[in-house]
C-alpha atoms as one frame of an Amber mdcrd trajectory, in Angstrom:
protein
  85.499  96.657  97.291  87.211  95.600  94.315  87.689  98.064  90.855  89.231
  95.666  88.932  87.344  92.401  87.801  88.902  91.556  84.809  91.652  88.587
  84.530  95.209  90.006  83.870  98.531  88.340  82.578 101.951  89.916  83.107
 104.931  88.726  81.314 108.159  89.091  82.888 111.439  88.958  80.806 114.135
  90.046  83.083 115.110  91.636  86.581 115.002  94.671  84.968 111.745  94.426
  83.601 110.275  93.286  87.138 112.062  96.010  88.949 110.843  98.753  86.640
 106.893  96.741  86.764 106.763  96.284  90.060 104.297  99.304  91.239 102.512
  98.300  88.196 101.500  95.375  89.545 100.941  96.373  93.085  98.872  98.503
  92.331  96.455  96.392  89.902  96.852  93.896  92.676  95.438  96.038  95.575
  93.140  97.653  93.135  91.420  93.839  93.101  91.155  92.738  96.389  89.298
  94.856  99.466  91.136  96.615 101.584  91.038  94.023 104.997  93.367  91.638
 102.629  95.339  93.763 100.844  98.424  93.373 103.355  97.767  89.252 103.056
  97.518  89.846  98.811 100.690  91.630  98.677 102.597  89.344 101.429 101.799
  86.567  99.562 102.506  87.979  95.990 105.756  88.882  97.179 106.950  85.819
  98.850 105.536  84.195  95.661 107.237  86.701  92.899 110.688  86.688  94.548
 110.548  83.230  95.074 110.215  83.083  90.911 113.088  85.887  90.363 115.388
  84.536  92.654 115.038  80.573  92.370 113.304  80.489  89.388 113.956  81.843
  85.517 112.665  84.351  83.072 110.433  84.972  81.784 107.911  84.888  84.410
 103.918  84.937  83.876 101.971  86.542  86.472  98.326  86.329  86.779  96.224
  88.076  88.938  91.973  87.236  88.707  89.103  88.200  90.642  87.015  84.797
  90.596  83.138  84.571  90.005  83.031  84.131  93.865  85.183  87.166  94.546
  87.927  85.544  95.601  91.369  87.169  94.227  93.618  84.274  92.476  97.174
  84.814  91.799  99.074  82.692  89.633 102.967  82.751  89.393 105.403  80.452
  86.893 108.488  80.970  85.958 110.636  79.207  82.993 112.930  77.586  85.594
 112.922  73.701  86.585 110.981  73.726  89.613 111.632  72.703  92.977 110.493
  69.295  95.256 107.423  70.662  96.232 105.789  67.369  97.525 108.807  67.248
  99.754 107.848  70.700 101.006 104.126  69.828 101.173 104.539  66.820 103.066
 106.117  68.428 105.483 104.087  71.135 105.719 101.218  68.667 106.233 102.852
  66.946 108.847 103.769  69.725 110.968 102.012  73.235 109.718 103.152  76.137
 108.441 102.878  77.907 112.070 104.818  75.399 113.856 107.428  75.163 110.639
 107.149  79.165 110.812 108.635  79.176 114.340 110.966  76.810 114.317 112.783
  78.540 110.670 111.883  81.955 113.050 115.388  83.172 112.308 116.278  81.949
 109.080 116.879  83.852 106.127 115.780  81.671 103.494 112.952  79.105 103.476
 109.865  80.452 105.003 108.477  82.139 102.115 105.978  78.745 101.505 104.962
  78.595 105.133 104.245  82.411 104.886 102.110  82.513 102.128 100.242  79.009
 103.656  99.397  81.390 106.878  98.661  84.332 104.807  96.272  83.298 102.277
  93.020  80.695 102.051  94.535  78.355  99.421  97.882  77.522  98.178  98.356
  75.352  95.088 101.862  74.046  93.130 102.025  72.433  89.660 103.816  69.117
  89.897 107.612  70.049  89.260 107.126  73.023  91.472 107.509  76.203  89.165
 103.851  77.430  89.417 101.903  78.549  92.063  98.521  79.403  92.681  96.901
  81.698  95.734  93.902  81.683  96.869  92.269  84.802  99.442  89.285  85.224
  99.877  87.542  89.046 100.015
Protein backbone atom coordinates (compact mmCIF):
# COMPACT_ATOMS: atom_id res chain seq x y z
CA UNK A 1 0.00 0.00 0.00
CA UNK A 2 1.10 3.37 -0.56
CA UNK A 3 3.23 5.68 2.33
CA UNK A 4 3.33 8.57 0.47
CA UNK A 5 0.05 10.55 -0.43
CA UNK A 6 1.14 13.84 -0.74
CA UNK A 7 1.73 15.62 -4.34
CA UNK A 8 5.51 16.22 -5.02
CA UNK A 9 7.41 18.52 -7.59
CA UNK A 10 11.05 17.95 -8.54
CA UNK A 11 12.99 20.48 -10.37
CA UNK A 12 15.67 19.39 -12.52
CA UNK A 13 18.49 21.83 -13.62
CA UNK A 14 21.08 19.74 -15.22
CA UNK A 15 22.43 16.09 -15.97
CA UNK A 16 24.22 16.40 -13.05
CA UNK A 17 21.56 17.26 -10.88
CA UNK A 18 19.36 14.24 -12.29
CA UNK A 19 22.18 11.82 -11.99
CA UNK A 20 22.97 12.72 -8.40
CA UNK A 21 18.59 12.78 -7.72
CA UNK A 22 17.89 9.92 -9.28
CA UNK A 23 17.47 7.34 -6.15
CA UNK A 24 15.75 10.23 -4.71
CA UNK A 25 13.13 9.95 -6.81
CA UNK A 26 12.88 6.25 -7.16
CA UNK A 27 12.48 5.83 -4.15
CA UNK A 28 9.55 8.49 -3.40
CA UNK A 29 8.18 6.95 -6.54
CA UNK A 30 7.94 3.28 -5.31
CA UNK A 31 7.23 4.56 -1.90
CA UNK A 32 3.66 5.77 -3.72
CA UNK A 33 2.49 3.14 -5.67
CA UNK A 34 1.86 -0.75 -4.29
CA UNK A 35 4.15 -3.07 -4.85
CA UNK A 36 2.26 -5.23 -8.03
CA UNK A 37 3.05 -1.83 -10.15
CA UNK A 38 6.04 -0.70 -8.99
CA UNK A 39 8.09 -2.39 -11.98
CA UNK A 40 5.25 -0.67 -14.51
CA UNK A 41 5.81 2.96 -12.28
CA UNK A 42 9.42 2.88 -12.68
CA UNK A 43 9.41 1.51 -16.50
CA UNK A 44 7.37 4.14 -17.36
CA UNK A 45 9.11 6.98 -15.32
CA UNK A 46 12.16 6.04 -16.93
CA UNK A 47 11.23 5.84 -20.49
CA UNK A 48 9.47 9.16 -19.65
CA UNK A 49 12.56 10.99 -17.67
CA UNK A 50 15.21 10.00 -20.25
CA UNK A 51 13.08 10.80 -22.91
CA UNK A 52 13.14 14.61 -21.20
CA UNK A 53 17.13 14.49 -20.53
CA UNK A 54 18.02 13.24 -23.70
CA UNK A 55 15.51 14.94 -26.30
CA UNK A 56 14.35 17.44 -24.23
CA UNK A 57 16.04 20.57 -22.08
CA UNK A 58 16.65 21.67 -18.57
CA UNK A 59 15.31 22.28 -16.37
CA UNK A 60 12.93 19.54 -16.05
CA UNK A 61 9.75 19.42 -13.59
CA UNK A 62 8.81 16.15 -12.34
CA UNK A 63 5.68 15.40 -10.59
CA UNK A 64 4.73 12.46 -8.99
CA UNK A 65 0.81 12.36 -7.14
CA UNK A 66 -1.19 9.80 -5.60
CA UNK A 67 -4.82 10.81 -6.91
CA UNK A 68 -8.06 10.86 -4.69
CA UNK A 69 -8.78 7.48 -6.46
CA UNK A 70 -5.37 6.03 -5.70
CA UNK A 71 -4.15 6.08 -8.83
CA UNK A 72 -0.28 7.24 -9.02
CA UNK A 73 0.09 10.27 -11.71
CA UNK A 74 3.37 11.21 -13.02
CA UNK A 75 3.94 14.27 -14.79
CA UNK A 76 7.18 15.05 -16.82
CA UNK A 77 8.12 18.56 -18.88
CA UNK A 78 11.03 19.68 -19.85
CA UNK A 79 12.08 23.38 -21.18
CA UNK A 80 12.77 21.95 -24.66
CA UNK A 81 10.46 22.50 -27.89
CA UNK A 82 8.59 19.43 -27.98
CA UNK A 83 8.20 16.84 -30.41
CA UNK A 84 5.11 15.86 -33.16
CA UNK A 85 3.28 14.00 -30.83
CA UNK A 86 -0.06 13.81 -32.84
CA UNK A 87 2.12 12.27 -35.49
CA UNK A 88 3.17 9.68 -32.91
CA UNK A 89 -0.39 9.31 -31.54
CA UNK A 90 -1.95 8.77 -34.72
CA UNK A 91 0.01 6.19 -35.37
CA UNK A 92 -0.13 4.65 -32.35
CA UNK A 93 -3.93 4.68 -32.76
CA UNK A 94 -3.83 3.18 -35.95
CA UNK A 95 -1.72 0.33 -35.26
CA UNK A 96 -1.04 -0.10 -31.22
CA UNK A 97 1.67 0.14 -29.23
CA UNK A 98 2.08 -3.88 -29.20
CA UNK A 99 2.07 -4.29 -32.82
CA UNK A 100 4.39 -0.87 -33.18
CA UNK A 101 6.41 -2.57 -30.16
CA UNK A 102 7.28 -5.58 -32.36
CA UNK A 103 7.85 -4.32 -35.38
CA UNK A 104 10.68 -1.37 -33.70
CA UNK A 105 11.64 -4.96 -31.63
CA UNK A 106 15.27 -4.22 -32.40
CA UNK A 107 15.63 -0.68 -32.53
CA UNK A 108 17.50 1.40 -30.31
CA UNK A 109 15.62 4.46 -30.26
CA UNK A 110 11.86 5.02 -30.56
CA UNK A 111 9.95 2.66 -28.46
CA UNK A 112 10.06 4.46 -25.32
CA UNK A 113 6.15 5.92 -26.17
CA UNK A 114 4.87 2.51 -27.14
CA UNK A 115 6.48 1.20 -23.85
CA UNK A 116 5.07 3.36 -21.50
CA UNK A 117 1.40 3.01 -23.63
CA UNK A 118 1.74 -0.96 -22.68
CA UNK A 119 3.01 -0.28 -19.30
CA UNK A 120 0.73 2.06 -17.74
CA UNK A 121 -3.39 2.77 -17.74
CA UNK A 122 -3.21 6.28 -19.27
CA UNK A 123 -0.82 8.22 -21.26
CA UNK A 124 -1.36 11.94 -21.90
CA UNK A 125 0.96 14.74 -24.04
CA UNK A 126 0.53 18.54 -23.96
CA UNK A 127 0.09 19.84 -27.48
CA UNK A 128 3.78 20.64 -28.66
CA UNK A 129 4.85 17.42 -27.08
CA UNK A 130 7.20 18.39 -24.05
CA UNK A 131 4.88 17.16 -21.22
CA UNK A 132 3.66 14.03 -20.35
CA UNK A 133 1.32 12.64 -18.08
CA UNK A 134 0.99 8.74 -16.70
CA UNK A 135 -1.59 7.27 -15.48
CA UNK A 136 -1.41 3.50 -13.30
CA UNK A 137 -3.65 2.50 -11.50
CA UNK A 138 -2.92 0.67 -7.78
Amino acid sequence: MPTCTVPSTFKIESLEQYKDNYNLLERHLKSMCSEKNQFSAMCAFNEAINNAVVHGEFPIIVELELLSTDDLLIKIKDSGNGFPVHEKLDLIHKKGSRQLLEETLFEENGRGIYIMFEVVNEVFFNDIGNEITLIISN
